[in-house]
N, C-alpha and C positions, 0 to 999 in steps of 0.2 A: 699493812699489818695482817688483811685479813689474809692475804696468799701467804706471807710466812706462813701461821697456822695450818692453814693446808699441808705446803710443804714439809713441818714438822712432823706434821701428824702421820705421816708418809700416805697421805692420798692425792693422786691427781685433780686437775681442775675436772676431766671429767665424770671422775668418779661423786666429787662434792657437787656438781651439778646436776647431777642424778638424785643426788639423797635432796636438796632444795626443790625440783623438780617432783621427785613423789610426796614432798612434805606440802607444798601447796597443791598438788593434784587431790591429795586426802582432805584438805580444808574445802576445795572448792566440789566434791561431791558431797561430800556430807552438807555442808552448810544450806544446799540446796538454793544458794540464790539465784535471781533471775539473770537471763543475759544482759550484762550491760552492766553489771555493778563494777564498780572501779574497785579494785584490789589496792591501787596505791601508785606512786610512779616508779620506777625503774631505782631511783636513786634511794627512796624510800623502803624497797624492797631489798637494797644492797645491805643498808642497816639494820634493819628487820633482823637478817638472816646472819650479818656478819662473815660476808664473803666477799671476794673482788669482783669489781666488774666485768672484768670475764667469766667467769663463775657465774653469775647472773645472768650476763646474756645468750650462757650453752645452758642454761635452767629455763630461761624465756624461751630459747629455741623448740626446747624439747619439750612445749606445753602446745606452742603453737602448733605444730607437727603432731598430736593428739587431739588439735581440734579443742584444747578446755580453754584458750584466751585468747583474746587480739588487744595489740598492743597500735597505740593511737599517741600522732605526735603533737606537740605542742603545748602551749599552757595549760589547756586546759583536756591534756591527754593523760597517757597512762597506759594502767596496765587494766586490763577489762574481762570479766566470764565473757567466754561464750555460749551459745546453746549448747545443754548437757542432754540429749537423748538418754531416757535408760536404755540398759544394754541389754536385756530382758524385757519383756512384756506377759506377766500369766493372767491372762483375764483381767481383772481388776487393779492388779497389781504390777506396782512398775519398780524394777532393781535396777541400782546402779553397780557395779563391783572395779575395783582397781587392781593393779598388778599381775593380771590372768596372761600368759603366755598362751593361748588357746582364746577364740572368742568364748563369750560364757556362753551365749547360742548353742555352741556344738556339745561345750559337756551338758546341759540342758536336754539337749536331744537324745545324747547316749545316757543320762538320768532315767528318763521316761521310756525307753526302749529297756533299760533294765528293770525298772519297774512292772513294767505289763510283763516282762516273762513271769517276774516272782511274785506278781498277782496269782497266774495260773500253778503256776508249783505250789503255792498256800493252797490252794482248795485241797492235792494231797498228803499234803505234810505239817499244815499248823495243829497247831494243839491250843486246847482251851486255856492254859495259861500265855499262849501265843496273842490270841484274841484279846484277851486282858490288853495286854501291852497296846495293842492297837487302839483299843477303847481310852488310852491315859492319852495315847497321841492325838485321837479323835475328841477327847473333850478339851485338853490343851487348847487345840485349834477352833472349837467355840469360847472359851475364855481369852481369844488371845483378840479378838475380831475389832478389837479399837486400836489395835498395835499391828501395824504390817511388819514391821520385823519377826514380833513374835510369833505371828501368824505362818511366816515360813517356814520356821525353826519348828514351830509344830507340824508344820507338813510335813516336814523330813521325819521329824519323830514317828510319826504316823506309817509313813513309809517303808523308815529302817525297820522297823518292826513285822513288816511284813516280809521284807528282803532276810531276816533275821530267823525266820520261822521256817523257812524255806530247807538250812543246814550246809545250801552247798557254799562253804566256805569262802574259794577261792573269788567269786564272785559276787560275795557279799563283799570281800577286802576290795574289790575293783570300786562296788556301790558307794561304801564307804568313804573311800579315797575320795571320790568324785565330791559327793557330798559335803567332805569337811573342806574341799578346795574350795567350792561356792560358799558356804554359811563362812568359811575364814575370808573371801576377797568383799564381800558385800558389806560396802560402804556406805546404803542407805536405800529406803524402801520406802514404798507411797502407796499409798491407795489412791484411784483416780476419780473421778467426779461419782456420785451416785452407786458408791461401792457395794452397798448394803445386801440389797437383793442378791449380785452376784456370789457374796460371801454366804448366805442364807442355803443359796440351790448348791454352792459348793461344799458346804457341810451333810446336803445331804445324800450329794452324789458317793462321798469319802466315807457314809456309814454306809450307802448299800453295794459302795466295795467292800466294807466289812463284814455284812451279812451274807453275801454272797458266799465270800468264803468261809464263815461260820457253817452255812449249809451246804456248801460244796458243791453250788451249783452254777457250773460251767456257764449256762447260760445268761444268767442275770452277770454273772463277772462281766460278762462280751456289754452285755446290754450298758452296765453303769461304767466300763471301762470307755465306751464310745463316747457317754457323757462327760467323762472326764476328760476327754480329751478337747469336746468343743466347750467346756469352761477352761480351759488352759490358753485360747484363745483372744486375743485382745482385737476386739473390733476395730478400735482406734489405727493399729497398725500392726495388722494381722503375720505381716514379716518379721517382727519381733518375738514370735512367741514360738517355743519348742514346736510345737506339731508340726508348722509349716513345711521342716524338712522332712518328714515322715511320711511315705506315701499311703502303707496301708496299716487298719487296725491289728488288733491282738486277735488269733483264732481265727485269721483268716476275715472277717467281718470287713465289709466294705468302709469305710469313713468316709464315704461321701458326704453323711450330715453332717460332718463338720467344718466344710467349707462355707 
């Protein structure tokens, strides 16, 4: 019955194994369980979903081949999470994101590489209602500090704002683009043990990027642009987080301290 339906519907087995395939890939990040939770058995997931058993097992395949379950036989097997690595790491914070044709690592990296330019462009071109906008993204991201989702969303608010104040367009639409790819594919966010402090020094690296550019002073931009870079850092595993691909700072500045 369930293949008729397919074949009515005029989609392939592989195309319906795709959509079963990102419909439990989305349940098992978000839901954030640990490794090793039984999702259910093979037979039970055929019902579930109401598809055939091939349908099922090119949906199994393509989970397994992502790394999100392992599939265990006998009575008391099934179908299993596996370890979910977030696919980002910023400091305190750890993202997961689905669907990304691109690692999210690299638009991360071309993120923050646009960002420090149009840091330095603000210092000649924001305006006092510019500032403003900064200041709604910067106190956003102190009211948001018991919510890691929120907390992102206020980063970028914070950001675009400053990418915004800059005027050169085309490159705002590139910023943009980036940004609504990441806050659209992030399918869940965590803050990691003892987030607190980190969240504290990072609010206040992100006002005296603001002030910086309020006074237009080059230097303190380099100065709090370098801190912001070693709070973007996850000690835990320091390869997961934007900077690592980045050799060197903004303005020339060494980033040594932030290895």
């Amino acid at each position: 019955m369930a293949r008729d339906v397919d074949v009515r519907a005029g989609r392939g087995a592989g195309s319906r194994a795709e959509d079963v395939a990102a419909r439990l890939e989305m349940e098992i990040l978000r839901s954030g369980q640990p490794a090793g939770t039984r999702l259910g058995l093979r037979t039970e997931l055929i019902s579930r979903f109401e598809v055939s058993p091939g349908v099922m097992n090119e949906a199994l395949r393509l989970l397994r081949d992502r790394e999100l379950i392992t599939v265990k036989p006998g009575p008391s097997g099934g179908v299993f999470t596996a370890d979910q690595p977030p696919g980002v790491r910023l400091g305190a914070l750890d993202l997961w994101f689905q669907g990304l044709t691109v690692p999210p690592l690299e638009i991360f990296e071309s993120r923050t590489l646009l960002e420090e330019m149009f840091n330095l462009l603000a210092l000649q071109k924001s305006s006092p209602h510019d500032h403003m906008a900064m200041e709604r993204g910067l106190q956003r991201m102190g009211n948001s500090a018991e919510d890691p989702r929120g907390f992102f969303e206020a980063n970028v608010e914070f950001h675009r704002a400053i990418a915004r104040s800059t005027g050169v367009t085309v490159l705002i639409g590139i910023y943009d683009s980036l940004v609504t790819v990441l806050t659209g594919a992030l399918v869940r966010a965590v803050w990691t043990a003892g987030h607190e402090e980190t969240i504290d020094h990072n609010l206040r690296v992100h006002a005296q990027i603001l002030e910086a550019i309020r006074a237009k002073d080059r230097k303190r931009l380099e100065t709090a642009t370098r801190l912001h870079r070693v709070d973007m850092i996850s000690l835990a595993q320091p390869e997961k987080s934007p900077v690592a691909g980045i050799g060197r700072g903004t303005g020339g500045a060494d980033d040594s301290e932030a290895g």
